[in-house]
Short mmCIF file of the C-alpha atoms (twelve columns), coordinates in Angstrom:
data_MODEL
# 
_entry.id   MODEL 
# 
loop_
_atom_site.group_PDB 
_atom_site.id 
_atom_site.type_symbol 
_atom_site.label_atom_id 
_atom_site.label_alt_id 
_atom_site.label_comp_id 
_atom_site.label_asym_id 
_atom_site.label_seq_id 
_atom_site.Cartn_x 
_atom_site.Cartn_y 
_atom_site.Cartn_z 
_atom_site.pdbx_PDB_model_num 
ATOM 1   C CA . UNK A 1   69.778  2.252  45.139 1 
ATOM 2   C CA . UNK A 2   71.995  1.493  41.963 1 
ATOM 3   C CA . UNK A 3   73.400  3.672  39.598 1 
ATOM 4   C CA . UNK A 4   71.383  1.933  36.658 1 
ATOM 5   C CA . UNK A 5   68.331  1.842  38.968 1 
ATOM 6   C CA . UNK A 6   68.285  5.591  39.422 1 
ATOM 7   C CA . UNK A 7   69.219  6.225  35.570 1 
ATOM 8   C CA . UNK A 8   65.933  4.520  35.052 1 
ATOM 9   C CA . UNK A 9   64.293  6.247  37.445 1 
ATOM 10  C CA . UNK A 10  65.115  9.615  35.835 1 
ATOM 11  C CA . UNK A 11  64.231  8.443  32.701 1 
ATOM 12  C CA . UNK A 12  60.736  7.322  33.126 1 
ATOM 13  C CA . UNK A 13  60.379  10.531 35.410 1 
ATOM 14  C CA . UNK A 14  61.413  12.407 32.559 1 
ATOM 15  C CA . UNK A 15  58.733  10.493 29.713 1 
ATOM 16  C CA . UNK A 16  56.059  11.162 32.198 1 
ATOM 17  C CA . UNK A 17  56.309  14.425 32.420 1 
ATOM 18  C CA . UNK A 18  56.834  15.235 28.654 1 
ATOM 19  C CA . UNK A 19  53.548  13.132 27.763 1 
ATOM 20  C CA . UNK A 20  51.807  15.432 30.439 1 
ATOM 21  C CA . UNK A 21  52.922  18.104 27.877 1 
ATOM 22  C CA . UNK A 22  52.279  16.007 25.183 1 
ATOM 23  C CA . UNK A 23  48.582  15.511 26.565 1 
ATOM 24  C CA . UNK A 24  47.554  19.228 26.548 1 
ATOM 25  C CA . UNK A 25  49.094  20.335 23.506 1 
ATOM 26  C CA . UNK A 26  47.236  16.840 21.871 1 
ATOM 27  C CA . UNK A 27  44.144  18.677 23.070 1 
ATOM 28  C CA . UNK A 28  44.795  22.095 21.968 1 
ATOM 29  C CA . UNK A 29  45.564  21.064 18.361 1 
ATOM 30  C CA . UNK A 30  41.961  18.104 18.187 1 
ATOM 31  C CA . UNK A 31  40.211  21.536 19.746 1 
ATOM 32  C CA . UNK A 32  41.564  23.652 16.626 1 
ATOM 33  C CA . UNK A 33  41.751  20.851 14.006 1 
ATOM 34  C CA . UNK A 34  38.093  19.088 15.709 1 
ATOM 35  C CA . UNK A 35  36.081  21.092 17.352 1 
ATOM 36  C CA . UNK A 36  36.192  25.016 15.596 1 
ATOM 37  C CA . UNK A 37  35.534  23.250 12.461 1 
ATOM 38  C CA . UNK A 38  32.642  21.020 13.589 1 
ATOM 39  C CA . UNK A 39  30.891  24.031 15.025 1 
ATOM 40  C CA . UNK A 40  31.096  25.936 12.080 1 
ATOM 41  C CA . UNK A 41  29.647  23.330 9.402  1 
ATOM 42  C CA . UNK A 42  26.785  22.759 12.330 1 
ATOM 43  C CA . UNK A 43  26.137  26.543 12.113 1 
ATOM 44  C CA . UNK A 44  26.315  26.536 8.685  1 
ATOM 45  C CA . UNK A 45  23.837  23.507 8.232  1 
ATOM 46  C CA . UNK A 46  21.623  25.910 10.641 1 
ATOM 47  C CA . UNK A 47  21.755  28.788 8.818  1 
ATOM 48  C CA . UNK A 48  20.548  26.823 5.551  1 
ATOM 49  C CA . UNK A 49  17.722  24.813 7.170  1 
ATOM 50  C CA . UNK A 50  16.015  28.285 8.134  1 
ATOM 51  C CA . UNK A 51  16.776  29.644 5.021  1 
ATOM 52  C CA . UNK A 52  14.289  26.690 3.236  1 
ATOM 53  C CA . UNK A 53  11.876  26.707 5.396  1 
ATOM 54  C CA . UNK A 54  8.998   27.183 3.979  1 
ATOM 55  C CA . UNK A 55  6.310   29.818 6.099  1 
ATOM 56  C CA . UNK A 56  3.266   27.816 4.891  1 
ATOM 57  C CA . UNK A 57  1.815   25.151 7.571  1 
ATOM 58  C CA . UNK A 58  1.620   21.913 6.653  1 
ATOM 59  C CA . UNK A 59  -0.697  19.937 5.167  1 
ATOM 60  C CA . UNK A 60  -3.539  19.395 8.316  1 
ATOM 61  C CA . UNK A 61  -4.321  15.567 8.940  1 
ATOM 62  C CA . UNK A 62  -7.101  15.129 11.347 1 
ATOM 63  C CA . UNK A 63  -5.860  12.021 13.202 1 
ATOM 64  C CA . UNK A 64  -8.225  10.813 15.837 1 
ATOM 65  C CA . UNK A 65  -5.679  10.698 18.584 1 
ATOM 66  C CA . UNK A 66  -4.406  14.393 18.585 1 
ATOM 67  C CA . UNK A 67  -6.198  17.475 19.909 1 
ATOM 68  C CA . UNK A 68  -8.576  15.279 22.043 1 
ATOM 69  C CA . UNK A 69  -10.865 17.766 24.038 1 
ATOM 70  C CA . UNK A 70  -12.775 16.564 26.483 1 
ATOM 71  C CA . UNK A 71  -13.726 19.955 28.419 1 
ATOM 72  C CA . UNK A 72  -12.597 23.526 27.253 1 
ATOM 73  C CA . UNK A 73  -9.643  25.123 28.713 1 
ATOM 74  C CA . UNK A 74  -10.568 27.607 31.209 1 
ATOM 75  C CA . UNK A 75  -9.007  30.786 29.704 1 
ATOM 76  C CA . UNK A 76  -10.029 32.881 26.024 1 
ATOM 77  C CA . UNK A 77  -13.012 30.552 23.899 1 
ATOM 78  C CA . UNK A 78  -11.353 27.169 25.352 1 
ATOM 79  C CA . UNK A 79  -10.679 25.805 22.244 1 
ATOM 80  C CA . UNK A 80  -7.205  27.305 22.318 1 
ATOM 81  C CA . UNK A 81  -4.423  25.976 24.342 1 
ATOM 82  C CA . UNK A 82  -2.943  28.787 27.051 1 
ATOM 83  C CA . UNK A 83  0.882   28.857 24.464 1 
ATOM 84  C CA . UNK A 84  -1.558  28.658 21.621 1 
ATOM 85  C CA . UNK A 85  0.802   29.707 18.237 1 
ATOM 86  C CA . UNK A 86  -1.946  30.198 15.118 1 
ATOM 87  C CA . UNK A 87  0.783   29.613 12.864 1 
ATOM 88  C CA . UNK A 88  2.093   26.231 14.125 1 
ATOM 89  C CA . UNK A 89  -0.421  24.937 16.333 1 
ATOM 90  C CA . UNK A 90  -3.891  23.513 14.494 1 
ATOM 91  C CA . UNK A 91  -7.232  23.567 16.664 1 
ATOM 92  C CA . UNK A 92  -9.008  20.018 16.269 1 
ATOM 93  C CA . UNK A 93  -10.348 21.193 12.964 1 
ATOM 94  C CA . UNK A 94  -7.573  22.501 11.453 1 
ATOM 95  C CA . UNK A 95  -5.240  25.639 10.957 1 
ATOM 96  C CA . UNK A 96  -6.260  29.311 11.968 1 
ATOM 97  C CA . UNK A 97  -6.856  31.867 9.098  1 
ATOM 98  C CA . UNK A 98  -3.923  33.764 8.460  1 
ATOM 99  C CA . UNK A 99  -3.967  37.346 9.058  1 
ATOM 100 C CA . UNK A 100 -0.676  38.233 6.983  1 
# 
């Protein structure tokens, strides 16, 4: 092997180790720079959204193809579903009372 031939040798051994180095600190800094502050705006955006939400239902629409019954479930009066939520869920004509 010749002298210029393990010169370049060295120096390309060198460059690809360094951009190894290069690669990992390239990370580190998009993690910091990236990532920390994309978590905290989508946190933040979370924290507003349930701070307008609103604890009234919404407006009940009786669309024909929702709620279908066909035959009652077989637990409670069988009109409600077995994860029935009174708050969120409607029965087929409409929303529960609230108790608050």
């Amino acid at each position: 092997m010749s002298l210029s031939a393990l010169a370049a040798r060295r120096v390309f051994a060198a460059a690809s180790h360094s951009s190894h180095e290069g690669g990992a600190r390239t990370w580190k800094i998009l993690s910091f720079v990236l990532a920390a502050p994309g978590v905290t705006v989508c946190m933040i955006n979370a924290y507003m959204k349930g701070q307008a939400h609103s604890h009234e239902p919404p407006e009940f629409v009786p669309y024909p193809h929702l709620r279908i019954r066909t035959k009652k479930f077989p637990w409670g009066d069988g009109n409600h579903s077995l994860f029935h939520n009174p708050h969120t869920n409607p029965l087929p004509d409409g929303f529960e009372s609230s108790h608050h």
